[in-house]
C-alpha positions as CSV (number, residue, x, y, z in Angstrom):
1,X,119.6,138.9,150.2
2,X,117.7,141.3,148.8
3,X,118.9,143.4,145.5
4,X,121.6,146.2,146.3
5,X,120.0,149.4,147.2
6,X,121.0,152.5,144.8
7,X,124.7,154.3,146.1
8,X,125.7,156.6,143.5
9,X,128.8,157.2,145.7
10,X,130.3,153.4,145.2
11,X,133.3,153.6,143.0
12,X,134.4,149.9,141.7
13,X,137.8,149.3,139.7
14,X,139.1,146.8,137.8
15,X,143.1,147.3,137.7
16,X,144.4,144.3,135.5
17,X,148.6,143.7,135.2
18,X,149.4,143.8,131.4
19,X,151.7,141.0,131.7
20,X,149.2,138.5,130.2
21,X,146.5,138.4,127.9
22,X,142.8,138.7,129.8
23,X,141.8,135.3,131.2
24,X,138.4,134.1,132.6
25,X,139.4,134.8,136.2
26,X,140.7,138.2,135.7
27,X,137.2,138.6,133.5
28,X,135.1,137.6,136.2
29,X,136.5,140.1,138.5
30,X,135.8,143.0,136.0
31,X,132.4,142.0,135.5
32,X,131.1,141.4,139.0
33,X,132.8,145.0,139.9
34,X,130.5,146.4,136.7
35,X,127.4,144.9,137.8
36,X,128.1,146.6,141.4
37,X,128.4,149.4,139.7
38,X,125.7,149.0,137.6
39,X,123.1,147.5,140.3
40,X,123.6,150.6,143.1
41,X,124.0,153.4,140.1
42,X,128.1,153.8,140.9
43,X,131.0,154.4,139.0
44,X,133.5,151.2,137.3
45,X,136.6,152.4,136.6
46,X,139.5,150.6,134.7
47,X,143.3,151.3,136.1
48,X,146.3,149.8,134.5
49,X,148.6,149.0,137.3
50,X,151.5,149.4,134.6
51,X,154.5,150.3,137.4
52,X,156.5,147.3,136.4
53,X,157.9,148.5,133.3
54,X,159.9,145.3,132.6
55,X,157.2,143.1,132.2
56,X,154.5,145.7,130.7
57,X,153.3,144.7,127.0
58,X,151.4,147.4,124.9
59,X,149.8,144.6,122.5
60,X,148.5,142.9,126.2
61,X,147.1,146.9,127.1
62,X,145.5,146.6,123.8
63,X,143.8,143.2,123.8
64,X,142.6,143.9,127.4
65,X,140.4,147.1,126.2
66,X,139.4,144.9,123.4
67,X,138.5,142.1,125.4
68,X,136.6,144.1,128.1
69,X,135.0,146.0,125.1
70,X,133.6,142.6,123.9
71,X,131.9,141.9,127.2
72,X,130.0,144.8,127.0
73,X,132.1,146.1,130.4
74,X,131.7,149.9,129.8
75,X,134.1,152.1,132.0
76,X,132.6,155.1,132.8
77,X,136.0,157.4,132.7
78,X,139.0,157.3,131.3
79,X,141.5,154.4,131.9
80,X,144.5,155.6,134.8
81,X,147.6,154.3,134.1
82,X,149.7,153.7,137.2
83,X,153.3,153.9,135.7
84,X,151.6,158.3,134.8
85,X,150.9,158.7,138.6
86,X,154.9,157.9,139.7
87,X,155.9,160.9,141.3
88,X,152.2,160.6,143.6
89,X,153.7,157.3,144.4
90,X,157.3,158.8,145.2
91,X,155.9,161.5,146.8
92,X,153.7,159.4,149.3
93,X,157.3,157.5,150.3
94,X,159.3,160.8,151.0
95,X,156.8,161.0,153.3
96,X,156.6,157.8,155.4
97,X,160.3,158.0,155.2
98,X,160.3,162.0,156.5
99,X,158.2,160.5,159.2
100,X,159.7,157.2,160.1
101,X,157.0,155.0,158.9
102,X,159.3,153.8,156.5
103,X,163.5,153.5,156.1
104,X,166.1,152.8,153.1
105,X,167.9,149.5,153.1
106,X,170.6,148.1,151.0
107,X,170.8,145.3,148.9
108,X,171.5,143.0,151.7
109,X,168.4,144.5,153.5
110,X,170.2,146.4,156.0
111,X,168.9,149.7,156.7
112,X,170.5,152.6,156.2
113,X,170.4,156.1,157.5
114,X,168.7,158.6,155.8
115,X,165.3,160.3,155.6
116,X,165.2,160.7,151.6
117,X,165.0,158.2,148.7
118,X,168.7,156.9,147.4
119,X,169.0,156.2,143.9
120,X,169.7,152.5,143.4
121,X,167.9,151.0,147.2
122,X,165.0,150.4,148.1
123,X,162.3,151.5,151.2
124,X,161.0,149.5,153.4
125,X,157.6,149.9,155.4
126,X,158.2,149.5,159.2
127,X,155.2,147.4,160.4
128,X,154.0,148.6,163.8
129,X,154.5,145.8,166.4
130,X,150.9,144.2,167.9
131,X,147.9,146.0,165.8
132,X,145.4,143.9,165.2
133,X,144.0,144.3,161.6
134,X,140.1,143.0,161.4
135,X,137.6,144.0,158.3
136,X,134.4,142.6,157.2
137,X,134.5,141.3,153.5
138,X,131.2,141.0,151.6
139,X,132.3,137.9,150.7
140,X,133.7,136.2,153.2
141,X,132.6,138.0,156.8
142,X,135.1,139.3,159.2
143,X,138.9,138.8,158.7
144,X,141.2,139.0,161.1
145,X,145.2,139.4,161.2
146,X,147.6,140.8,163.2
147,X,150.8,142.6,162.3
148,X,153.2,140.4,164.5
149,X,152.1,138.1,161.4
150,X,154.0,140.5,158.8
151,X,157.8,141.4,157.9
152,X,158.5,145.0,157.3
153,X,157.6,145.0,153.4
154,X,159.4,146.8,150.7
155,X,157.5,149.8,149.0
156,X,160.0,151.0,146.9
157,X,162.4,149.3,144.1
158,X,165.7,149.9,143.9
159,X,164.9,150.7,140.3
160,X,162.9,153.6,141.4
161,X,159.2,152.0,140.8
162,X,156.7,152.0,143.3
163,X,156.0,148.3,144.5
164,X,152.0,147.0,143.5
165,X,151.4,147.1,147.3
166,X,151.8,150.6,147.8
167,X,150.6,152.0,143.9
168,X,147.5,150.1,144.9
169,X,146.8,151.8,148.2
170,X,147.4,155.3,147.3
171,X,145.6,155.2,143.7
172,X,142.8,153.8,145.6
173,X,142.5,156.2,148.4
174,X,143.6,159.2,145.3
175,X,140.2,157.6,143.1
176,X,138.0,157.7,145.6
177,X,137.7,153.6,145.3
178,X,134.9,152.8,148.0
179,X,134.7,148.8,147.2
180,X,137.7,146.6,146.5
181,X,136.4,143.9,144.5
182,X,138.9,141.2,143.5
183,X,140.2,137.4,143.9
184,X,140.9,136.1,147.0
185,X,144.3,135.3,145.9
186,X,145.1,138.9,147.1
187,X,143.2,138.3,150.4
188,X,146.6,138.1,152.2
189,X,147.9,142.1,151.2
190,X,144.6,143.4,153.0
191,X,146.9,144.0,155.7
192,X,149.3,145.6,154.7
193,X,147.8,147.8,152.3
194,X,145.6,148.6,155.3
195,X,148.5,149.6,157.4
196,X,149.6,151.8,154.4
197,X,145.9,153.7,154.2
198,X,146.4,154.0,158.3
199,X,149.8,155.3,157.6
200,X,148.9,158.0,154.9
201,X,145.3,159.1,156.9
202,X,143.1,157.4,154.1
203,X,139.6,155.8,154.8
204,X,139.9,151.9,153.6
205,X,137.9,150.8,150.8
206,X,134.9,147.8,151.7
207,X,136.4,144.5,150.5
208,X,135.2,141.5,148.6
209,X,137.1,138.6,147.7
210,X,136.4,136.5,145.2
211,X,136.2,132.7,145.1
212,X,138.7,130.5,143.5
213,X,137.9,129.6,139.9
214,X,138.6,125.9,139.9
215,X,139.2,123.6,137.2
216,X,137.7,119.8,136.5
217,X,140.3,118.6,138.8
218,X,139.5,121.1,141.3
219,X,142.2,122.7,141.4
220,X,142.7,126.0,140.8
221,X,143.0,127.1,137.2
222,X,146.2,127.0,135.3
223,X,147.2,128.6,132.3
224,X,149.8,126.1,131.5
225,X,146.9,122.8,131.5
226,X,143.5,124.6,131.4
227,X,142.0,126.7,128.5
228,X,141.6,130.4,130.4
229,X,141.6,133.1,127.4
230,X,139.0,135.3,126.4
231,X,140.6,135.2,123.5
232,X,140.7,131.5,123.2
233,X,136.8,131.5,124.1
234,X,136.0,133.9,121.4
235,X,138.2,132.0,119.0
236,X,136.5,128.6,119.6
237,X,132.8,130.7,118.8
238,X,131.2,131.5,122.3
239,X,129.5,134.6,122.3
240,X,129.5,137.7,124.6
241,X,126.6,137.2,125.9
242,X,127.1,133.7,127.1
243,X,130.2,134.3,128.1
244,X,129.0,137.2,130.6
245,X,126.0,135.7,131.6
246,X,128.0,132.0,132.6
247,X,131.1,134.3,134.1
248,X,128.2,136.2,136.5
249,X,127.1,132.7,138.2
250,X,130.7,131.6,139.3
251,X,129.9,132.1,142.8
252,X,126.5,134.1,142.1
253,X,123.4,132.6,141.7
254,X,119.8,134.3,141.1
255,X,117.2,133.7,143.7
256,X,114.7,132.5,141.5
257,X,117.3,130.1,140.0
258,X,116.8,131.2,136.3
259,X,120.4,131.1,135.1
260,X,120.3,132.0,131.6
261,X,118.9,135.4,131.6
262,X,119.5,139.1,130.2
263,X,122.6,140.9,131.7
264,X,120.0,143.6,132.9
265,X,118.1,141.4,134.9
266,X,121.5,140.0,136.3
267,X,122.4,143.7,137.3
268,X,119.1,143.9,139.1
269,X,119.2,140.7,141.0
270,X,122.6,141.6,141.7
271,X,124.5,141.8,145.7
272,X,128.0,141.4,146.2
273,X,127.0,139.9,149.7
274,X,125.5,136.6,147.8
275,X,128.2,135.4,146.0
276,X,129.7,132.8,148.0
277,X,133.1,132.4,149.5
278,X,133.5,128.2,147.9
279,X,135.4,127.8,145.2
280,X,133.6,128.4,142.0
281,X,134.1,125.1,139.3
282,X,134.5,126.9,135.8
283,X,132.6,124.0,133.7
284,X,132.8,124.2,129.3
285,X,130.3,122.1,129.1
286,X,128.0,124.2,131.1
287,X,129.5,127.6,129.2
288,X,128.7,125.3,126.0
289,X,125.7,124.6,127.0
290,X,124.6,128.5,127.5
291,X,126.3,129.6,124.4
292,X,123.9,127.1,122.6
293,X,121.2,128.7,123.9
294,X,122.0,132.1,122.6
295,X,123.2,130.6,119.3
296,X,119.3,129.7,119.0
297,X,118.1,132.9,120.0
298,X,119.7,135.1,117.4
299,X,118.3,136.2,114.6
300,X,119.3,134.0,111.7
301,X,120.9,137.3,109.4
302,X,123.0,137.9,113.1
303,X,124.1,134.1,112.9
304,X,125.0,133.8,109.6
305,X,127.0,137.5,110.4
306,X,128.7,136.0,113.7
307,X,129.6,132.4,112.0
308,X,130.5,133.5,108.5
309,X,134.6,134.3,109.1
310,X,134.7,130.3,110.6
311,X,133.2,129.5,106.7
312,X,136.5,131.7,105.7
313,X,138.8,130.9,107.3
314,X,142.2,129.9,105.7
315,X,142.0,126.6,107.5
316,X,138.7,125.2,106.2
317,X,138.8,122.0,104.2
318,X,137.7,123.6,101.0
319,X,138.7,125.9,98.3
320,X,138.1,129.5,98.8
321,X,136.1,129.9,96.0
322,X,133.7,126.7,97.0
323,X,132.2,129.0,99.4
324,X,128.5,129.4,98.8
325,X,127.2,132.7,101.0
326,X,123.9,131.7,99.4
327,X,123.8,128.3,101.0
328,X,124.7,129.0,103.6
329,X,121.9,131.6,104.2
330,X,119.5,128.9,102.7
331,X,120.5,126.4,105.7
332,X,121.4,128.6,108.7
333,X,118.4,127.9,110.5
334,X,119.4,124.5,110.3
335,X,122.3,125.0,111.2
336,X,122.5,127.5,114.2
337,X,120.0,124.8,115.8
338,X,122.8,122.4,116.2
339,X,126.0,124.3,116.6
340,X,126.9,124.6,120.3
341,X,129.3,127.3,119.2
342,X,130.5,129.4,116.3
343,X,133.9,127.2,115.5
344,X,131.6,124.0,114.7
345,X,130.2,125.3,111.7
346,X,132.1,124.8,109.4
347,X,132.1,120.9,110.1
348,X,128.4,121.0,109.6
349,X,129.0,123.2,106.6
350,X,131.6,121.0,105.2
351,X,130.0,118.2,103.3
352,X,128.2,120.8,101.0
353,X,131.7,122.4,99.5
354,X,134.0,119.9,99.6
355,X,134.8,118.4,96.5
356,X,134.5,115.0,98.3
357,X,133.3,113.6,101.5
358,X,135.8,112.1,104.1
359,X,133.6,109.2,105.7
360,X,133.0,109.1,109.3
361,X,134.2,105.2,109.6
362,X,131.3,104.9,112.2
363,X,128.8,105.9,110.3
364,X,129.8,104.1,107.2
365,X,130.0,100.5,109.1
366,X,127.0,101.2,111.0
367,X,124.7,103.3,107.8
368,X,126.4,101.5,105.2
369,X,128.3,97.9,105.5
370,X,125.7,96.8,108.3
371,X,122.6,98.3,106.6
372,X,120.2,96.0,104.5
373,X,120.0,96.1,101.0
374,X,122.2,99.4,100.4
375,X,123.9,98.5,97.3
376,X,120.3,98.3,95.8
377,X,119.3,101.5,97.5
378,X,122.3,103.2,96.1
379,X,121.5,101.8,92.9
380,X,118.1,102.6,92.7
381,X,118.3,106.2,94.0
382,X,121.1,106.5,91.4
383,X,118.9,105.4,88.4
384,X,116.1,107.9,89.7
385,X,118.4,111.1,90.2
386,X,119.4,111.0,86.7
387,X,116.5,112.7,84.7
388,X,113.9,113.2,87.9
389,X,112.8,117.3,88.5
390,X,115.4,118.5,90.6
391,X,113.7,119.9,93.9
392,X,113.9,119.2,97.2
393,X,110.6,117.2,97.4
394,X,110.9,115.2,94.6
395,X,114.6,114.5,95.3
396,X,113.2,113.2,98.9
397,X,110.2,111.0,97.6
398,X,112.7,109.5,95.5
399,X,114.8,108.3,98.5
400,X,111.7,107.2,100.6
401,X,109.8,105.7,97.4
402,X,113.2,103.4,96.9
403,X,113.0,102.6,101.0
404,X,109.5,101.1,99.9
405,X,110.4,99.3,96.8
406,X,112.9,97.5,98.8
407,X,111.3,97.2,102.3
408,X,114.2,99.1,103.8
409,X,115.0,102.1,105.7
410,X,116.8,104.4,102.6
411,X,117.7,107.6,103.9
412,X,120.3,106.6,106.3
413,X,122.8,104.8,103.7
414,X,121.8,107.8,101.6
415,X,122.6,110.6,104.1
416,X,126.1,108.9,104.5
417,X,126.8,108.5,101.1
418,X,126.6,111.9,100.4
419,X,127.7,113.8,104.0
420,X,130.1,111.3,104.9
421,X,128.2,110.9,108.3
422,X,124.9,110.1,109.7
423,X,123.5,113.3,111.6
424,X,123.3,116.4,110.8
425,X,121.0,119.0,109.2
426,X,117.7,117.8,106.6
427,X,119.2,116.9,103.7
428,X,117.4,117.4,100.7
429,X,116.8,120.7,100.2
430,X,120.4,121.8,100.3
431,X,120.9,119.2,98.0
432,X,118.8,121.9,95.2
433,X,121.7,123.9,95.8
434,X,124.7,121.2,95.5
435,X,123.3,120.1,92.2
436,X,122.4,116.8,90.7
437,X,125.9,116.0,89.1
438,X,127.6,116.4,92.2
439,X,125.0,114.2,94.2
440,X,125.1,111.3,92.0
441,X,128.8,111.3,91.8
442,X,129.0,111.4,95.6
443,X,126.3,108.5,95.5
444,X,128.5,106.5,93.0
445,X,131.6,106.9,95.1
446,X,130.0,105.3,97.8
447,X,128.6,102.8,95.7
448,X,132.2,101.5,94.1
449,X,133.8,102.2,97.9
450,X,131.1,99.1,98.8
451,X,132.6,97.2,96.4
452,X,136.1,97.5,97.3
């Protein structure tokens, strides 16, 4: 399909539950609602559909706004809180019950007579017998139900709380909400919010629903076995603009197939009507993948800026104080060319503050016991560092120069002597920086640890 065509009438929302804290799902909806807004010139609105009270969190409120903040999912009013707009709800069941589109019952469900709210039962929505209830969703074509298929539904708590079903239909129709945009998980209450809008005169809003986001095992995702926090993403050192951009193609896919791209050329390839109804497979590595792309892409001061609290945090492997900003500025480059995200810094990082390097066992059997002659190499790179000019290229001519003396390979068994592994960034100019005493002790370690 071609882009959307410019509607500034189209008002999207995105009306999270502060029960939990935001997960990738409930981020994906929010951001495909922003780009329809964004790609036809509309409005996105956030609502908090607060109403039960018992379950709210104001730390959860918080860390949403934070969250959506973090996305770069701008609302362009101010947030509505559904628990404010409880006499509206209230109001709107007086109503159906003045009318008889709706009737009290007690707690054994029975219905009792009466055209006014009772304090302590609830109110029931009488579901008219035989309607057939048909819509087309961007997302999935027409939908059909019928209301033979429905109970009469409860509205009202007993506690005095509007029920979601009914908050959600009348703050809709009140906002002016033209396109519901949300998971299809909520597919089934189409219906019956549908008989609610028929019921209180109200235009219905154009629907979209979602596709499933689907783990490894295909099943849908869990927040008991799968990792589904924003929070946890940001925590673990994806970015914002990896995580948009990978969230936008669950479901979505540009025509021209270029999937890591701008957000602004995402809003203006951007239709609702091509996301597809299959389940969408949320993939790390493929999120991984894209955050490693715009890892590279920064600018290295914006790197070091973005990965320097992982450096300090309280559970690195080294003193506070052995932190080197310096260094660390020195090798970023380096660095931000191999970090897939922000969290595996400091393991690249490590090896130039500890005091002294764990061994990767791997790397030592393979670099060091099943290397030719590395005692000599260690031997004779020792020797050299003691009173050679202590720069990068002389300390890495040294290295190759004993390769040749001894008809071996030399850096590797060097590298792990002094890393404790075999990959990672060039070695010897941060070496300037460590210093030659440290070096040749590390080099010595290794050598007695041979010998053992």
């Amino acid at each position: 399909m071609p882009p959307v065509q410019p509607n500034p009438d189209v008002r999207v929302r995105f009306a999270p539950s502060p029960t939990g804290f935001l997960h990738v799902g409930s981020a994906r909806t929010a951001l495909t609602n922003w780009l329809y807004a964004r790609a036809t010139g509309g409005k996105f609105v956030l609502r908090i559909e607060d109403t039960d009270q018992s379950r709210n969190q104001q730390d959860v409120i918080d860390v949403i706004f934070r969250e959506l903040e973090w996305l770069g999912l701008d609302w362009d009013e101010e947030p509505v809180f559904q628990s404010s707009r409880r006499e509206r709800h209230r109001d709107v069941v007086a109503a159906m019950l003045a009318n008889g589109q709706a009737y009290i019952v007690d707690d054994e469900k029975n219905e009792v007579a009466g055209s006014e709210i009772l304090d302590g039962h609830a109110v029931r929505f009488r579901v008219p017998k035989g309607q057939d209830i048909s819509f087309d969703d961007e997302v999935r074509g027409t939908v059909s139900f019928n209301s033979d298929e429905l109970e009469d539904f409860v509205i009202w708590r007993s506690n005095g709380s509007a029920m979601f079903l009914l908050a959600n239909a009348v703050d809709d129709a009140d906002m002016g909400i033209t396109h519901a945009i949300r998971g299809e998980d909520l597919l089934n209450t189409v219906p019956k919010v549908s008989l609610l809008l028929d019921a209180m005169g109200e235009p219905k809003p154009t629907y979209g629903h979602l596709p499933l986001l689907v783990g490894e095992d295909r099943k849908k995702l869990s927040k008991r076995k799968d990792s589904v926090s924003i929070a946890d993403f940001r925590a673990r050192g994806f970015v914002a603009k990896a995580m948009t951009n990978y969230l936008a193609l669950l479901g979505w896919g540009p025509p021209d197939e270029v999937e890591i791209r701008p957000i602004e050329e995402i809003v203006a390839l951007f239709n609702i009507t091509d996301v597809n109804s299959a389940p969408a497979f949320f993939d790390v590595k493929k999120l991984t993948h894209i955050n490693h792309h715009y890892l590279q892409e920064l600018e290295p001061a914006a790197f070091v800026d973005l990965a320097t609290p992982y450096l300090l945090d309280e559970d690195v492997p080294w003193a506070a104080d052995a932190y080197n900003a310096e260094l660390f500025a020195e090798v970023a480059p380096e660095i931000q060319q191999r970090a897939k995200t922000l969290s595996e810094v400091p393991a690249l990082m490590q090896w130039m503050y500890v005091d002294e390097v764990t061994f990767d066992e791997k790397a030592w059997k393979k670099g060091i016991e099943k290397g030719k002659r590395v005692p000599e190499i260690l031997d004779g790179v020792i020797a050299k560092y003691q009173d050679c000019s202590w720069d990068a290229e002389t300390i890495g001519q040294i290295v190759r120069d004993v390769g040749d003396e001894l008809e071996v390979r030399s850096q590797v068994p060097v590298r792990v002597a002094i890393t404790g592994t075999n990959a990672g960034i060039p070695l010897f100019e941060p070496l300037v920086t460590l210093g030659r005493e440290r070096t040749i002790a590390r080099l010595v370690r290794a050598r007695a640890r041979l010998d053992t």
